[in-house]
C-alpha positions as CSV (number, residue, x, y, z in Angstrom):
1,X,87.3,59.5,105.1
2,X,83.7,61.1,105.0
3,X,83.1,65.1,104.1
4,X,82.7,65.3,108.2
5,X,86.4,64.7,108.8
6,X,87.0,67.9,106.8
7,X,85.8,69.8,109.5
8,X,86.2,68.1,112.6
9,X,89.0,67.3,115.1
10,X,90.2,64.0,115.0
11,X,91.4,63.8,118.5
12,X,88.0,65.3,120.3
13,X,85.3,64.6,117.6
14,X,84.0,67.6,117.6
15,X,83.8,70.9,114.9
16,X,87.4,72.5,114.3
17,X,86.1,76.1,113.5
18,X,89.9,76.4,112.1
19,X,89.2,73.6,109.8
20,X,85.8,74.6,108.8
21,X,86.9,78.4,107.9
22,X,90.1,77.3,105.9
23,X,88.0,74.3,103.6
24,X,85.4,77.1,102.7
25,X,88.4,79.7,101.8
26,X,89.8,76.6,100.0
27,X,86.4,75.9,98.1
28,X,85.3,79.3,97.6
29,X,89.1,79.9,95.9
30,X,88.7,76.8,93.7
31,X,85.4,78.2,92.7
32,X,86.5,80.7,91.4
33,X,89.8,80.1,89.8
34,X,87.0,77.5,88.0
35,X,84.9,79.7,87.1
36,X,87.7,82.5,86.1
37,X,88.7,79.3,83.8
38,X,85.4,78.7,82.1
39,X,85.3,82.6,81.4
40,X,88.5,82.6,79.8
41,X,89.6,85.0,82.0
42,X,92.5,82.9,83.9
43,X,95.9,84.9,83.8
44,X,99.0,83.2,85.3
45,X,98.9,85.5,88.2
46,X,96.1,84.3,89.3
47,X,97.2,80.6,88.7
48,X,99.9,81.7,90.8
49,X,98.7,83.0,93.9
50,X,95.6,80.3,93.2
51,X,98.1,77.5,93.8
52,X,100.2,79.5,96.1
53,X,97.3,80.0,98.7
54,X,95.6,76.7,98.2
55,X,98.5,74.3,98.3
56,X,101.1,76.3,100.2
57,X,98.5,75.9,103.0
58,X,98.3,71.7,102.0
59,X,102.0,71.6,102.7
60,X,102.1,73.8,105.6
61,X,99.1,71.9,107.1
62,X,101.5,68.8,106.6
63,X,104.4,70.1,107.7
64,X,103.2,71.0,111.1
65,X,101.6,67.6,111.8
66,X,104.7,66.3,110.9
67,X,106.6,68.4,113.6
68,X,103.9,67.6,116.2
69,X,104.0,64.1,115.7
70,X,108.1,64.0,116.1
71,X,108.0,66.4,119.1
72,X,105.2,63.9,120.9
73,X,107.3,60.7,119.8
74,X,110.2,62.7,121.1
């Protein structure tokens, strides 16, 4: 997997703007909960809603391809 199938669609090749927009929420989010670690400054709210946001969407991302891929075998 190359940094290219991050933001395209596998089916048509081409850029997925939803992909695109939700890895540079994801990486802008991991910046900063990283550098809000390096400060020091890392409460467990923010470890909360960090992992909340960021892998809630993983699992909901998953979920759904799961449920397309019964409903097209169906």
């Amino acid at each position: 997997m190359g940094l290219v199938d991050l933001i395209k669609n596998p089916a048509t090749g081409r850029l997925s703007h939803s992909k695109l927009w939700a890895n540079i929420a994801c990486a802008a989010a991991t910046f900063l909960f990283l550098v809000d670690g390096w400060r020091g400054t890392l409460t467990a709210d923010v470890w909360l809603i960090y992992l909340g946001v960021v892998g809630g969407y993983s699992a909901a991302r998953s979920w759904i391809a799961t449920k397309r891929k019964e409903a097209n075998n169906a």
